[in-house]
MARGU-430118 format. One record per residue (C-alpha): residue in one letter; chain; x, y, z. Coordinates in steps of 0.05 Angstrom, whole numbers. Layout:
<atoms>
> code,unit,X,Y,Z
> A,A,X,Y,Z
...
</atoms>
This chain:
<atoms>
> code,unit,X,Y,Z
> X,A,0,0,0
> X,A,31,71,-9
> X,A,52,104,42
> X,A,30,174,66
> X,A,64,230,49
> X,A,70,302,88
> X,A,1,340,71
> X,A,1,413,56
> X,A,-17,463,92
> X,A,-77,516,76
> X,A,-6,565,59
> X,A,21,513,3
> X,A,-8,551,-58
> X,A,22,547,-118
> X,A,15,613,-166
> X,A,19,605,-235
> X,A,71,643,-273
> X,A,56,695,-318
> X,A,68,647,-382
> X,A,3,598,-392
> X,A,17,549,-449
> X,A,-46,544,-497
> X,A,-21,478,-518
> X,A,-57,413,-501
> X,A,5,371,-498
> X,A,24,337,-433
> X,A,63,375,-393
> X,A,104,333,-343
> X,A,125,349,-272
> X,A,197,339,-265
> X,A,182,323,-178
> X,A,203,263,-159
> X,A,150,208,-145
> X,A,168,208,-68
> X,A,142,277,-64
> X,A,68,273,-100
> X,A,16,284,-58
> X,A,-14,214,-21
> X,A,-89,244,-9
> X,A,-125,302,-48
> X,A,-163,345,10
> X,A,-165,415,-27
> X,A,-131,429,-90
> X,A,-76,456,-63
> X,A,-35,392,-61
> X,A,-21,398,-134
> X,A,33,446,-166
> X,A,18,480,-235
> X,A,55,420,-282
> X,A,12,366,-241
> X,A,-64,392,-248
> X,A,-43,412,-323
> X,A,-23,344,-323
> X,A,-96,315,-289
> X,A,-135,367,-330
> X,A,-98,338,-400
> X,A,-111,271,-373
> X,A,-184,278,-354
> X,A,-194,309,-432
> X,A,-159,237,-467
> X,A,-201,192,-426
> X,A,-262,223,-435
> X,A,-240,215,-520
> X,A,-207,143,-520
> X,A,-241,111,-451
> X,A,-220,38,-479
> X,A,-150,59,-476
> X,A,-167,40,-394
> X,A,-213,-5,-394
> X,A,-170,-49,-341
> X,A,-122,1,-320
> X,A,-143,-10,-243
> X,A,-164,-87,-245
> X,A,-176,-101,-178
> X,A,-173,-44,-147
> X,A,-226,-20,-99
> X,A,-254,40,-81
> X,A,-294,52,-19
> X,A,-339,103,-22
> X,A,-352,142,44
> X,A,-411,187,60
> X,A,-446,219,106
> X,A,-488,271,59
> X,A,-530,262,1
> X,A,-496,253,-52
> X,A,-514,245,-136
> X,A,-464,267,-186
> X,A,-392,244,-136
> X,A,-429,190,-123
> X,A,-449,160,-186
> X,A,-388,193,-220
> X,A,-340,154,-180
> X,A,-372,87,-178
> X,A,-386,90,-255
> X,A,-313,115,-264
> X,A,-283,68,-224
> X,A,-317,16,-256
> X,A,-302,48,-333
> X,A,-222,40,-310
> X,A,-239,-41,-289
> X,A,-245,-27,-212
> X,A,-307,-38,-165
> X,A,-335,6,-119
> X,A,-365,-6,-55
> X,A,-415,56,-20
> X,A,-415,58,55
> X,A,-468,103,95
> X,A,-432,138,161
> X,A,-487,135,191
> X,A,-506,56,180
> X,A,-438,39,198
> X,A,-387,45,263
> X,A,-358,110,237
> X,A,-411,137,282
> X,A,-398,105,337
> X,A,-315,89,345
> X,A,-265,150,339
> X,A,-239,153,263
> X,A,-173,137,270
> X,A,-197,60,285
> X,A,-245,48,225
> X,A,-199,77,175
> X,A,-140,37,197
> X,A,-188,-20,187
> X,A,-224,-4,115
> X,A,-153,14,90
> X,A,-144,-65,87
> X,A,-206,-81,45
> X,A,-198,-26,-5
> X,A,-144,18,-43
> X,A,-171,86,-50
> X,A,-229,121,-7
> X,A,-269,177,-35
> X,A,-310,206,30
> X,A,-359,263,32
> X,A,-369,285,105
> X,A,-400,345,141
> X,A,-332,370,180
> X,A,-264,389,157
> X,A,-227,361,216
> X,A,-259,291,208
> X,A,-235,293,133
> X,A,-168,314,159
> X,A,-166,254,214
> X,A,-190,202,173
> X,A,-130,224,113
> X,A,-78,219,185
> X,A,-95,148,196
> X,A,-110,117,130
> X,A,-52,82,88
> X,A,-87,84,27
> X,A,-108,148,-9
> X,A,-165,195,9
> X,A,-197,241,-43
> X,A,-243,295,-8
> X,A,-315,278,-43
> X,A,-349,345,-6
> X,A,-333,369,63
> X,A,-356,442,93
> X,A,-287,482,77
> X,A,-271,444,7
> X,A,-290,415,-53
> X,A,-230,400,-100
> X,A,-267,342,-144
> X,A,-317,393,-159
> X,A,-261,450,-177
> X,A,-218,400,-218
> X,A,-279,381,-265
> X,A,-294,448,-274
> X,A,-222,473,-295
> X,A,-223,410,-338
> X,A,-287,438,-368
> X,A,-261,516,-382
> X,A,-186,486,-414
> X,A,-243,443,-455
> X,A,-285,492,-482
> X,A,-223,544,-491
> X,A,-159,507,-505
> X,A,-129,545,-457
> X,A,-121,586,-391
> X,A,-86,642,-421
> X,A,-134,705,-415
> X,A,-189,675,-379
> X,A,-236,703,-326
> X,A,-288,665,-295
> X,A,-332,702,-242
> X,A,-360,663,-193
> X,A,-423,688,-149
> X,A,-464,673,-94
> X,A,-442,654,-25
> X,A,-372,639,-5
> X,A,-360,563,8
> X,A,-319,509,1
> X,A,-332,504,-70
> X,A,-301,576,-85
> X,A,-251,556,-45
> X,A,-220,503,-91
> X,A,-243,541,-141
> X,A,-190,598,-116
> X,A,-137,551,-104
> X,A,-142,519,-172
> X,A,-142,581,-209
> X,A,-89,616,-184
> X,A,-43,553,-184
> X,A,-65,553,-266
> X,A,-56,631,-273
> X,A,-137,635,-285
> X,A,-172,702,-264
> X,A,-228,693,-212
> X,A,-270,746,-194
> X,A,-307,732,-131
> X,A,-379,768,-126
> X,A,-392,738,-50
> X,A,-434,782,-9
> X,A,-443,729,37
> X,A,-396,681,72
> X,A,-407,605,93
> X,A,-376,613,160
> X,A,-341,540,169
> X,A,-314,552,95
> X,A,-272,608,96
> X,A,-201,603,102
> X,A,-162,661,113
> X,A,-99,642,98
> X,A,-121,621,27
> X,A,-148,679,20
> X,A,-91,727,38
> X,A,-48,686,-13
> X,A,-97,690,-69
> X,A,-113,759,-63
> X,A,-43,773,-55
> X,A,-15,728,-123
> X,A,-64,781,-168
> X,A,-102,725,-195
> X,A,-159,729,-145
> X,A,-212,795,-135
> X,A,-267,817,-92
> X,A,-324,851,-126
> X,A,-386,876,-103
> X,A,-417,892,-175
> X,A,-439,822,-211
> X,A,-453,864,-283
> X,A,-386,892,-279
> X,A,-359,825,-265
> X,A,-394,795,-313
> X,A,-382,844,-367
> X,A,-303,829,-356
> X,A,-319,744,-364
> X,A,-315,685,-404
> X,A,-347,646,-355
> X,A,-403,662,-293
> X,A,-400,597,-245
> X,A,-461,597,-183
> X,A,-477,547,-137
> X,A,-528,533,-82
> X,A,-531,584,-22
> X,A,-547,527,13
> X,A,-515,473,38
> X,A,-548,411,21
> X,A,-556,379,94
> X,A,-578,450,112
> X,A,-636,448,63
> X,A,-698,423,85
> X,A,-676,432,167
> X,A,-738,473,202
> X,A,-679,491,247
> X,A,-636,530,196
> X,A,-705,568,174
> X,A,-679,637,195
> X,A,-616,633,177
> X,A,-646,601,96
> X,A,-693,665,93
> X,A,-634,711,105
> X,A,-587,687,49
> X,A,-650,684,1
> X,A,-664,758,23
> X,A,-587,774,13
> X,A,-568,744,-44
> X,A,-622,741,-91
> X,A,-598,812,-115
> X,A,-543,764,-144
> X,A,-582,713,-176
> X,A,-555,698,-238
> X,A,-609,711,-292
> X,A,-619,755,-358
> X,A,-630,823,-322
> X,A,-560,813,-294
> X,A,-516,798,-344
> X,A,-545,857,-392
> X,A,-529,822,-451
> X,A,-468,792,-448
> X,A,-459,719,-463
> X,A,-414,685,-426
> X,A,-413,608,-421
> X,A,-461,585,-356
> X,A,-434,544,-302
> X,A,-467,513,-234
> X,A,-442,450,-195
> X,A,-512,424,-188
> X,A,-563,408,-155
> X,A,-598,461,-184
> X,A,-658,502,-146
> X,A,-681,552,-201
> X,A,-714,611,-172
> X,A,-657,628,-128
> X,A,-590,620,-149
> X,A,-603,615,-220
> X,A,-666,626,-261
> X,A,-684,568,-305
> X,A,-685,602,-366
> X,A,-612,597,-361
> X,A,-596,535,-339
> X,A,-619,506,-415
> X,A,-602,568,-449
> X,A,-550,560,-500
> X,A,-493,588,-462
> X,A,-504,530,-409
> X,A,-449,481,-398
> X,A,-480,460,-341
> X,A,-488,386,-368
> X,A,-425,388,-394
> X,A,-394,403,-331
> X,A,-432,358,-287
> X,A,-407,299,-338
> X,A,-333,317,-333
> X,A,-337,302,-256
> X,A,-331,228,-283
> X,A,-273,237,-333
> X,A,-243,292,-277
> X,A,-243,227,-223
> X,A,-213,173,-266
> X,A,-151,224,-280
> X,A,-146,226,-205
> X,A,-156,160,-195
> X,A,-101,136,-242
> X,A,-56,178,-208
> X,A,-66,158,-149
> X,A,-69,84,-162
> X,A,-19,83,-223
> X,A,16,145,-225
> X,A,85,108,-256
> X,A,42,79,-314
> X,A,-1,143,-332
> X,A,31,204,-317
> X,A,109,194,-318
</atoms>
C-alpha cells in the first residue's frame, strides 16, 4: 500500500507564472515520485505541471475511454458518505468501474464510523480497499480520517472544500477554450468550500477569478487562502456582478445552501436571510445585460434562487457538460493515485 506523504498546509499555494501554455500537450512534472501528494483534501496539493497534467488527462479519457478499460483491475474504491450525494457518487462508482475497478458505497451513519473514533475504522477499511473517496460534514474529520489511512483519500465534499468539484470544472473551461491564457471566470453567490478550490485551482493555473460573494459560509472560509490569493493578483473581490460579468468568459453559481442544511426547520432563519441577501445576485438575464458568457453551476440546481431556469438550458449553459466531466475529472485522479508510474510519468 503507499505510504503517506506530508500534507500541505492551507499556505502551500502554488501561483501560476505569468506564461500559460495554450497547448494541449502533456506537460510533465519533473518532482520526484516520493514527493506527490498521497491524499487530495483541497486542491492545493497539486503544483501547476501536475493539475495541467490531471486536467490533460481527464480530456484523453473522456476521447479514448477503452484505452483503460482495465487500468485498475482489482482495485477497490470505498466510497464514504455521510451527505447526500448524486453526481460524486455515481461519478466515482461508474468511473471506477469504466477503468476495471469496483466500488463499494458505505453510509456513516449505517456503519461504526458513528460510533468508534476515526482513526480506528480507517486503519481498518484501509485493508479491504485501495482508494477512499469520502464526503463528510466536518473538515477536521476529513483531515483525521487522511492521518490514519494508508491508502489514499480524495475529499468527495466536506464544509471548507471541494476539489473534485473544482478540478472538473477547470477541466471543463481548458475544454471549451484550449487554454487558460486570458481567462476570467466570475464566480457568485455565497462563499463556500466550493469557491474555495475554485480559488486555489485558479491561481495555481494563472486563471482570473473574480469573486462576487456578499455572503460568507462561516465553516468555509479560510483566511490564509485567502490572503495568498488575493495577494498572487489572480484572485478579486467585487461587489458589482454586471461589472464582473461584463469582464468574463465564464459566470459559475452554486447553491446558497448547503445541502444537509436544506430542508432543516432549524436553519429556517438563517435560509430566509441568504435568500433575502443574495437574490440581488441571482444569476439571470437582467443581470448579465447582454453579455454571453458560457453558464456554469455544480448542481443540484434550485431555479428561482441561485439561477433562473431560463438559463440553466439556455445556450450558453455548460452546465451538463460540466456535471459529466466530474466522471472523466475522477478517473484522472484516480489513475494517479493508483498508477501514477504507468499514466503520468
Amino acid at each position: 500500500m503507499p505510504r503517506q506523504s506530508r500534507q500541505r498546509t492551507s499556505h502551500d499555494i502554488h501561483p501560476a507564472s505569468s506564461s500559460v501554455s495554450p497547448h494541449h500537450s502533456i506537460q510533465r512534472s519533473n518532482k520526484p515520485l516520493s514527493t506527490y501528494p498521497n491524499h487530495v483534501v483541497s486542491l492545493q496539493e497539486f503544483d501547476r505541471g501536475t493539475l495541467m497534467q490531471l486536467i490533460q488527462k481527464a480530456i484523453e479519457l473522456k476521447n479514448n475511454p477503452e484505452k483503460t478499460d482495465n487500468a485498475l483491475h482489482r482495485k477497490g474504491l470505498l466510497m464514504l458518505f455521510q451527505k447526500t450525494s448524486t453526481r460524486t457518487s455515481l461519478s466515482f462508482q461508474s468511473g471506477m468501474h469504466q477503468l476495471g475497478g469496483y466500488a463499494v458505497t458505505m453510509d456513516w451513519d449505517a456503519s461504526n464510523f458513528s460510533l468508534s473514533p476515526i482513526q480506528y475504522e480507517a486503519r481498518y477499511v484501509s485493508r479491504n480497499c485501495d482508494a477512499i473517496v469520502a464526503r463528510l460534514k466536518n473538515h477536521a474529520d476529513l483531515l483525521e480520517l487522511a492521518q490514519y489511512a494508508n491508502v489514499p483519500v480524495i475529499n468527495g465534499c466536506c464544509d471548507k472544500y471541494h476539489p473534485c468539484q473544482a478540478l472538473a470544472d477547470l477541466m471543463t473551461i481548458y475544454e471549451k477554450s484550449g487554454t487558460f491564457e486570458g481567462i476570467t471566470l466570475t464566480y457568485v453567490g455565497i462563499h463556500n468550500n466550493v469557491a474555495n478550490s475554485l480559488v486555489a485551482g485558479c491561481v495555481t493555473l494563472g486563471i482570473k477569478l473574480l469573486l462576487v460573494t456578499p455572503m460568507v459560509n462561516k465553516p468555509s472560509w479560510d483566511e490564509a487562502l485567502m490572503q495568498s490569493a488575493l495577494a498572487s493578483g489572480y484572485v478579486e473581490q467585487l461587489d458589482n456582478l454586471q461589472n464582473a460579468v461584463a469582464r468574463s468568459q465564464y459566470v459559475y453559481t452554486d447553491t446558497w445552501i448547503d445541502m444537509e442544511f436544506y430542508h432543516d426547520e432549524h436553519y429556517q432563519e438563517e435560509k430566509n436571510e441568504r435568500i433575502s441577501r443574495l437574490m440581488p445576485f441571482q444569476l439571470n438575464k437582467q443581470n448579465l445585460q447582454g453579455s454571453t458568457p458560457y453558464i456554469m453551476h455544480d448542481m443540484p440546481v434550485h431555479q428561482g434562487f441561485e439561477i433562473e431556469a431560463a438559463l440553466v438550458e439556455s445556450a450558453q449553459s455548460i452546465i451538463y457538460e460540466q456535471a459529466e466531466n466530474r466522471m472523466h475529472a475522477q478517473k484522472a485522479l484516480l489513475l494517479y493515485l493508483l498508477k501514477r508510474e504507468e499514466y503520468f510519468v
